[in-house]
C-alpha positions in Angstrom: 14.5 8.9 34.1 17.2 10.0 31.2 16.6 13.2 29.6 15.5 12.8 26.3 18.0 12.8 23.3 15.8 14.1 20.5 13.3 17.1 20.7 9.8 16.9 19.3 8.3 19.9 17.6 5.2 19.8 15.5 7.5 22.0 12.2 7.3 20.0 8.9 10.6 19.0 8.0 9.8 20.6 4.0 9.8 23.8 5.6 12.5 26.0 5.8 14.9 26.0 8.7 14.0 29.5 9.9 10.6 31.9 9.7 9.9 32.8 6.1 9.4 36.8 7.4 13.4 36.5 9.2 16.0 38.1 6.9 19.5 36.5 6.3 20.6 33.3 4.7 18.9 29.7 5.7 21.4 27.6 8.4 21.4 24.2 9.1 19.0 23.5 12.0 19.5 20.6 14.9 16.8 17.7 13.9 13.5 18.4 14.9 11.8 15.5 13.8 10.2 12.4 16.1 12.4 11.1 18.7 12.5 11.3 22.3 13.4 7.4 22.2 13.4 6.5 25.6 13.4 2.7 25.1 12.8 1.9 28.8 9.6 4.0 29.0 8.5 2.9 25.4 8.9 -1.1 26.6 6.9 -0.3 29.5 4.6 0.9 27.4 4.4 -1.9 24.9 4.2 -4.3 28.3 0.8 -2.2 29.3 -0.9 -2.9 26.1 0.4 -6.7 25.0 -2.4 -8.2 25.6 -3.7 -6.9 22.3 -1.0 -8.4 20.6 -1.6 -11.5 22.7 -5.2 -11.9 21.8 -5.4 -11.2 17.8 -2.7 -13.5 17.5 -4.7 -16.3 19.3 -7.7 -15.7 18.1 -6.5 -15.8 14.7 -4.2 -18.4 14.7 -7.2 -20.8 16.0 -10.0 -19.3 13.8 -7.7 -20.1 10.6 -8.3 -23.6 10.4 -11.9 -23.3 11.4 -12.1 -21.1 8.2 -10.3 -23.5 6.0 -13.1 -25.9 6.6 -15.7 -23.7 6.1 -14.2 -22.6 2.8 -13.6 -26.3 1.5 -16.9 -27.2 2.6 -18.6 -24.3 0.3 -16.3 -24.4 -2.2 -14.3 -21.4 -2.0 -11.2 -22.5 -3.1 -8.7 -21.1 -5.6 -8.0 -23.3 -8.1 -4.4 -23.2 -10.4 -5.8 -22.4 -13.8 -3.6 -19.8 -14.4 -0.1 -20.4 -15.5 1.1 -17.0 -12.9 -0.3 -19.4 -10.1 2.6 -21.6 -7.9 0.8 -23.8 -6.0 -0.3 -27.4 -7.8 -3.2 -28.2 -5.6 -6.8 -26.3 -4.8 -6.4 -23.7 -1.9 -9.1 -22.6 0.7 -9.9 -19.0 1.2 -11.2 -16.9 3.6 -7.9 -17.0 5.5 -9.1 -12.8 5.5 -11.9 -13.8 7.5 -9.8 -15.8 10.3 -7.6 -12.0 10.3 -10.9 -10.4 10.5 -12.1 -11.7 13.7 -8.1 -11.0 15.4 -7.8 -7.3 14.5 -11.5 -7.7 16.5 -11.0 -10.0 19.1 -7.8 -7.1 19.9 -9.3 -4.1 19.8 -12.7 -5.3 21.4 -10.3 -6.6 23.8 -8.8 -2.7 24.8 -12.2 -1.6 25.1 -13.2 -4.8 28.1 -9.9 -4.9 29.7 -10.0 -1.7 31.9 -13.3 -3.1 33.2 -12.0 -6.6 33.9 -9.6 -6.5 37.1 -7.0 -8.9 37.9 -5.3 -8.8 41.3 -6.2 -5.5 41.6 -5.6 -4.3 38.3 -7.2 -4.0 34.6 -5.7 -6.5 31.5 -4.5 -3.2 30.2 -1.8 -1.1 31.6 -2.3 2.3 30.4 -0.1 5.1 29.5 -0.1 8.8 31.3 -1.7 11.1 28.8 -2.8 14.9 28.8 -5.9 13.7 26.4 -7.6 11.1 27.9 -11.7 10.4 27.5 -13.7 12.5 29.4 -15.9 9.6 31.2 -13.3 7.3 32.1 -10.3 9.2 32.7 -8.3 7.1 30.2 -6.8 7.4 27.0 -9.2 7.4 23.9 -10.0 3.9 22.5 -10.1 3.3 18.6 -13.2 5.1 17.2 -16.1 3.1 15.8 -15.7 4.8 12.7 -12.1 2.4 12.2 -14.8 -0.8 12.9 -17.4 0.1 10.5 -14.5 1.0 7.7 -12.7 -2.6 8.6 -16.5 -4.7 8.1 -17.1 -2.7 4.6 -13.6 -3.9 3.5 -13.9 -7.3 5.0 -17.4 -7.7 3.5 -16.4 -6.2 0.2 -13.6 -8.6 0.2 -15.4 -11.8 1.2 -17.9 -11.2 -1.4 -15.4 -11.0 -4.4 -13.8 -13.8 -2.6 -17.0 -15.6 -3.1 -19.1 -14.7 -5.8 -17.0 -12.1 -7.5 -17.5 -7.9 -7.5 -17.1 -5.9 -10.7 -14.7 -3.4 -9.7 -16.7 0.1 -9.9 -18.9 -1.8 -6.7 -15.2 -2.0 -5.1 -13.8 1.0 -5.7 -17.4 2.8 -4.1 -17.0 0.1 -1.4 -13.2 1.3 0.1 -14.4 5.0 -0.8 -17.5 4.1 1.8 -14.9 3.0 4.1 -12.5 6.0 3.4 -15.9 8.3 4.3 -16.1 6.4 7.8 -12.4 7.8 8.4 -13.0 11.1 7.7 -16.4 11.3 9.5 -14.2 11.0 12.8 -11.5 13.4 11.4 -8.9 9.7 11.2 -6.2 11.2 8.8 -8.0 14.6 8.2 -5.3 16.7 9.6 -2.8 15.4 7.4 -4.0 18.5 5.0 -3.0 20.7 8.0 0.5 19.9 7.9 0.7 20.4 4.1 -1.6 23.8 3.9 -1.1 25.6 6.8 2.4 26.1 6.4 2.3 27.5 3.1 -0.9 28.3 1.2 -2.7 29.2 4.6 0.3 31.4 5.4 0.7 32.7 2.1 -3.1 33.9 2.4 -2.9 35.2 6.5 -5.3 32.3 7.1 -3.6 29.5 8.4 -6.8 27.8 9.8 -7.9 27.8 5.6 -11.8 28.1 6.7 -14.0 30.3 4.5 -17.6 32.3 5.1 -19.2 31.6 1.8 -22.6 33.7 1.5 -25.5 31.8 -0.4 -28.1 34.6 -2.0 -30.7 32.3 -2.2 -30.9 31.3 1.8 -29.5 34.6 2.5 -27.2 32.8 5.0 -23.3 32.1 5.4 -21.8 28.8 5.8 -18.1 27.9 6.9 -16.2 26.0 4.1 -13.1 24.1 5.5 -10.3 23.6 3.4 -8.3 21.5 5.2 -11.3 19.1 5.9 -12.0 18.8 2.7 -8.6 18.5 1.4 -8.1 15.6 4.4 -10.7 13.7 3.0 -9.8 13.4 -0.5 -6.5 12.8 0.6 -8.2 9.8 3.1 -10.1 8.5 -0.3 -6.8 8.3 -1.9 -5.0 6.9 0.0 -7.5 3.5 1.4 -7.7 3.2 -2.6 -4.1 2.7 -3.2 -3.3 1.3 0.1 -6.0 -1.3 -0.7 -5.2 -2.6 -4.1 -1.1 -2.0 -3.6 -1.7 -4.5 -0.8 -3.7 -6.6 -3.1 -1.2 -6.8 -6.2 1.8 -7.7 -4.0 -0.2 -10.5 -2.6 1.0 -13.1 -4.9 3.2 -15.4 -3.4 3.1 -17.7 -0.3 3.2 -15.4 2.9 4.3 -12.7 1.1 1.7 -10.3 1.6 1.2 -11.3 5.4 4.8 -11.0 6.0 5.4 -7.6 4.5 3.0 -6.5 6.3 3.4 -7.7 9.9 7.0 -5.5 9.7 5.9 -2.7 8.7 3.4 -3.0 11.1 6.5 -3.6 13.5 8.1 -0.4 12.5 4.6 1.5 12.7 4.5 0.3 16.5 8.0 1.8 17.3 6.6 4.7 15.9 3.5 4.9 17.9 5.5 4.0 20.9 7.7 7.0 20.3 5.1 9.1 19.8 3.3 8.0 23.5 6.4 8.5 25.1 6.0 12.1 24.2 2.3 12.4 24.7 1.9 13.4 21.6 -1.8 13.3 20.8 -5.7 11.5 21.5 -4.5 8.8 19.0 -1.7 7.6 20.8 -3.2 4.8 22.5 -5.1 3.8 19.5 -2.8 3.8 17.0 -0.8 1.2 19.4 -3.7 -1.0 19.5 -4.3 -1.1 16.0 -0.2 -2.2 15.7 -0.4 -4.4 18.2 -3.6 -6.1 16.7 -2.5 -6.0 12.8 0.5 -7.7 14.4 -0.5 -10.3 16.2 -2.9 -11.3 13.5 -0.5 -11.4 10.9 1.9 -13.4 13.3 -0.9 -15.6 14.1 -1.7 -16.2 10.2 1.8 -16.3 8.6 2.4 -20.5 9.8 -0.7 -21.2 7.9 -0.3 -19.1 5.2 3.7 -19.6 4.5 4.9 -21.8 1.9 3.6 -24.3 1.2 0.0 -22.6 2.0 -3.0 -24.3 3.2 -4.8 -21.3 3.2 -5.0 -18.0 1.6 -6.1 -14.2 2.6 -8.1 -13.7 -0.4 -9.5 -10.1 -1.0 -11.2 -10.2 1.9 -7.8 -10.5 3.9 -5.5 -8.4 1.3 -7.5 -5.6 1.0 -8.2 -5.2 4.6 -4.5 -5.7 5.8 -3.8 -2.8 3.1 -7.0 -0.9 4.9 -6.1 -1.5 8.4 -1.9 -0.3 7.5 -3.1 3.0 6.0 -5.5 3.7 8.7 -2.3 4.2 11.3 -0.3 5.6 8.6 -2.8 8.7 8.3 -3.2 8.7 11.8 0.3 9.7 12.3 -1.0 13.3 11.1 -3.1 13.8 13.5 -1.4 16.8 15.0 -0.1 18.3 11.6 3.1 16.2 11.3 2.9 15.6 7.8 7.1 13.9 7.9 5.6 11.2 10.2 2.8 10.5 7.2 6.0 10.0 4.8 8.0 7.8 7.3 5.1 5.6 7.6 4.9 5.6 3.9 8.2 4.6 3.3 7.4 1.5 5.9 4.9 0.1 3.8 6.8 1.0 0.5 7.2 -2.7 -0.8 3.3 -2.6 -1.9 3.8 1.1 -3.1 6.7 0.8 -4.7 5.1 -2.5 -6.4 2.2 -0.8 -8.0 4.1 2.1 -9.2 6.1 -0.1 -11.5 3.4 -2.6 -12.0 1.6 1.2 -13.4 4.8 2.6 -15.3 5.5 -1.3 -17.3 2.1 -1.7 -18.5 2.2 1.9 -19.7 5.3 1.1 -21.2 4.2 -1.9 -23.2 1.0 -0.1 -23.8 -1.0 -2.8 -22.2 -4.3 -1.9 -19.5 -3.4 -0.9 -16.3 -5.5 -3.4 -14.9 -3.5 -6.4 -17.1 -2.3 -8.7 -14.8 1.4 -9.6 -15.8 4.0 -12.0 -13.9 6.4 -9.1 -13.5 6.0 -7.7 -10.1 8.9 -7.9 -7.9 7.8 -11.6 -6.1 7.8 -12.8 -9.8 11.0 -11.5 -10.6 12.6 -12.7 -7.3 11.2 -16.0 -7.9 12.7 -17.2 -10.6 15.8 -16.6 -9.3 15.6 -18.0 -5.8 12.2 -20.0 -5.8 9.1 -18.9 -3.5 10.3 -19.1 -0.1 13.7 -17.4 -1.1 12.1 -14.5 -2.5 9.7 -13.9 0.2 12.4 -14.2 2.8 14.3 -11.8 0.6 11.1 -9.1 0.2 11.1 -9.9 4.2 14.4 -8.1 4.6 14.2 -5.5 2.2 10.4 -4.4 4.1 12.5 -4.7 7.1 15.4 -2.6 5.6 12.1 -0.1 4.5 10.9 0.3 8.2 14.6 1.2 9.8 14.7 3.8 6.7 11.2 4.8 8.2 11.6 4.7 11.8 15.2 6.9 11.5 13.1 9.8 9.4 11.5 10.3 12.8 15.1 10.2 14.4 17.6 11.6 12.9 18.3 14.2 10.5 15.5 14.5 8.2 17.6 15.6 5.1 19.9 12.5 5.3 17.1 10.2 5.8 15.2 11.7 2.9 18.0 11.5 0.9 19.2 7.7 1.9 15.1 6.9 1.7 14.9 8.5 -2.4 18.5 6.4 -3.0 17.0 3.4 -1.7 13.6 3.7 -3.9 15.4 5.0 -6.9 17.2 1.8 -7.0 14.5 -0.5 -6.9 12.7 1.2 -9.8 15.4 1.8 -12.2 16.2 -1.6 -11.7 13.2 -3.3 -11.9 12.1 -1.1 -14.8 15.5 -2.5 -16.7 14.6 -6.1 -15.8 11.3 -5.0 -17.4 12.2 -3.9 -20.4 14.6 -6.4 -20.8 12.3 -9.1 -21.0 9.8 -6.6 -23.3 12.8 -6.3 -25.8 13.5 -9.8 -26.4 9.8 -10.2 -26.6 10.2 -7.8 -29.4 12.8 -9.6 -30.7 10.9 -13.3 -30.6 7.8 -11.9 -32.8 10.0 -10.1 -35.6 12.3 -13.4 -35.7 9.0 -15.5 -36.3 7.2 -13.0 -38.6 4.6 -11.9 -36.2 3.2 -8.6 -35.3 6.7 -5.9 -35.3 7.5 -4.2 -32.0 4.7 -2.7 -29.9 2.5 -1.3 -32.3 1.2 -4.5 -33.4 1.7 -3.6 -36.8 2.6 -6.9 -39.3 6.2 -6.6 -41.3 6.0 -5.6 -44.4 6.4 -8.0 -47.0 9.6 -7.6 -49.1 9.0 -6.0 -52.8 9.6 -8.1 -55.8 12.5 -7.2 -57.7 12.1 -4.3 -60.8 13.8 -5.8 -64.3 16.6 -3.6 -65.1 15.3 -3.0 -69.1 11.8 -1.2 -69.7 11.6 -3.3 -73.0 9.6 -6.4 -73.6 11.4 -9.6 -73.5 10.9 -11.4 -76.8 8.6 -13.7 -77.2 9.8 -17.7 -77.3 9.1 -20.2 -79.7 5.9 -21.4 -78.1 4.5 -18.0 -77.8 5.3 -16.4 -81.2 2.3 -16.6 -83.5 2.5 -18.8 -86.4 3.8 -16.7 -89.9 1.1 -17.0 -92.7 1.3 -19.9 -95.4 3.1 -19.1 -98.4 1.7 -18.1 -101.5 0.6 -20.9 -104.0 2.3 -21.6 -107.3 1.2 -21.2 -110.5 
């Protein structure tokens, strides 16, 4: 086998160069991000575990139209009453659902195959790993904890879908699921990489755990920062992840798309990161690639323009869900610059929100406003529906080889190419923005209505002030009749 071209070391690319304690001026340091590409090893890799991809795709590809007529049957259908909607005609949903049971039928499938044999061998072709499980001498499957979190989105979901959820019930519902996370440590350690480094060794206590005495019970108990800190971080993170996925999910296949390349740039990661044995997760975060994958490939012919089916919040919020589950898991082992690089992947849904926040600050409208300015919209008028989710295709595609080359090159360039690239976006996107808000502007003080955005009327112009104080005389009409004259004698 070919020696490796790239070295892996677990250092945070935020950190400096050399030691903090080692005297002398900072040099440039050879990359020491992922790499260790070997693309032979990583395809056989990706051979061992297709049948994942094989399996959600199937599954969901075949469930889709069974869910259609389940949703027409009951009713759940999206109708076009609002003028931001494209399509002409009633649409089914629970296309989430039919994506559902894939990401399932996937992983449910790498926990049988081992057990099934077929000429001598299991369905799955594992990897060689210093962490494998305990009983079976294999590497670890994906923890329950990831199952429970997926059915409390999906439910969550499906029950807005159906009968509508206010949105504090959501936002506890995806914090439930975030809790499932973090009760298996999923995306915990991603504090470690941004604590340790500097306010554990700032302190000379890089594991950041505390002995806390309680008077009352007379007895200590261990506080753990970075647990602590990883979980809040976890909460944030499904929240955004979940309704960023949600907002961008506005055209025909868009949201579907977008997401099965990033999760195409997530699997070269994990790949990578098996090559080099990098951790327990390796094997599941390939599984969980593999199954978004092939149940977003097995969706996107139903769900492309025109649609015949849609995800609904059941499927937008768990796609967002299942994304940011292998984007924290990239942590795992402290590499907080594999957390970014996966961000930066998925930044079409981020990137989306953030401006979807910053214009309705801007026009001093509610955050929760819905508009018909997010990127699709924009991109839409210009090149119609299937044009602009081609185009949001590329650019996600453009995202994930920004993404996948943080983990292989030099992380400074990247950084800097990754900020250009996002800096771009927004500052446009804010201009077409404001754009459209200043002849908006213009429109209402033209007609006379409310001036600017303060919603304040014009005022009305002053009559004009007579240039003489004094009393105009009085005309014929208006001057009092002059007393009769005396009589004669």
């Amino acid at each position: 086998m070919n020696e490796p071209l790239f070295e892996l070391t677990p250092r945070d690319p935020f950190a400096p160069s050399i030691p903090l304690d080692t005297p002398g001026p900072m040099q440039e340091q050879p990359n020491e991000g992922l790499a260790a590409f070997d693309p032979q090893t990583a395809l056989d890799i990706f051979h061992g575990y297709i049948g994942v991809l094989v399996i959600a795709f199937l599954v969901t590809l075949l469930a889709t139209p069974l869910m259609r007529k389940i949703a027409i049957s009951q009713g759940v259908i999206d109708r076009p009453n609002d003028p931001r909607k494209i399509h002409k005609r009633p649409v089914a949903y629970l296309g989430g659902v039919a994506v559902f049971l894939g990401l399932m039928a996937g992983i449910l499938f790498s926990y049988l195959a081992p057990e099934i044999g077929i000429f001598g061998g299991g369905l799955i072709d594992h990897h060689e790993t210093q962490y494998p499980n305990r009983a079976t001498g294999l590497p670890q499957v994906v923890p329950y904890s990831v199952l429970l979190g997926m059915t409390i989105i999906m439910l969550l979901g499906l029950i807005d879908d159906v009968v509508g959820v206010i949105p504090r019930l959501k936002i506890a519902g995806m914090l439930v699921a975030a809790a499932a996370l973090a009760l298996d440590d999923v995306g915990v350690q991603v504090a470690r990489g941004l604590l340790a480094p500097t306010l554990g060794r700032l302190i000379g206590n890089e594991q950041l755990t505390f002995e806390i005495m309680l008077p009352l019970l007379n007895q200590a108990v261990t506080f753990d920062l970075i647990y602590w800190t990883g979980t809040a971080v976890i909460a944030v993170f499904v929240l955004g992840a979940c309704n960023a996925s949600n907002l961008i999910d506005g055209l025909d296949g868009l949201l579907t798309g977008v997401t099965g390349v990033a999760a195409f740039g997530l699997l070269i990661v994990a790949l990578s990161l098996a090559v080099l044995d990098d951790g327990p997760r390796d094997a599941q975060r390939i599984v969980l690639c593999m199954a978004l994958l092939g149940a977003c490939l097995g969706f996107l012919p139903h769900n492309f323009n025109p649609a015949t089916i849609f995800l609904g919040d059941c499927g937008s919020l768990l796609m967002g869900f299942v994304t940011i589950t292998i984007i924290l898991s990239l942590g795992d082992t402290g590499k907080t610059q594999l957390v970014v690089a996966g961000l930066v992947i998925y930044s079409i849904p981020i990137i989306d929100t953030v401006l979807a926040i910053v214009r309705r600050k801007l026009a001093r409208k509610s955050i929760s406003e819905a508009d018909d300015q997010h990127l699709h919209h924009m991109l839409k008028r210009s090149l119609g529906v299937k044009g602009a989710a081609l185009s949001l295709y590329g650019i996600g595609a453009l995202f994930a080889i920004v993404g996948v080359a943080m983990t292989i090159s030099r992380a400074r360039i990247t950084y800097f190419l990754a900020i250009v690239f996002v800096s771009y976006i927004i500052v446009v996107a804010i201009k077409i923005a404001r754009r459209q808000q200043w002849e908006e502007q213009a429109s209402r003080v033209k007609a006379g209505a409310p001036n600017g955005l303060t919603g304040r009327m014009r005022p009305e112009p002053r009559a004009a002030k007579p240039l003489s104080r004094r009393p105009a005389p009085a005309t014929e009409a208006a001057r009092p009749p002059s007393s009769p004259p005396p009589a004669s004698g």
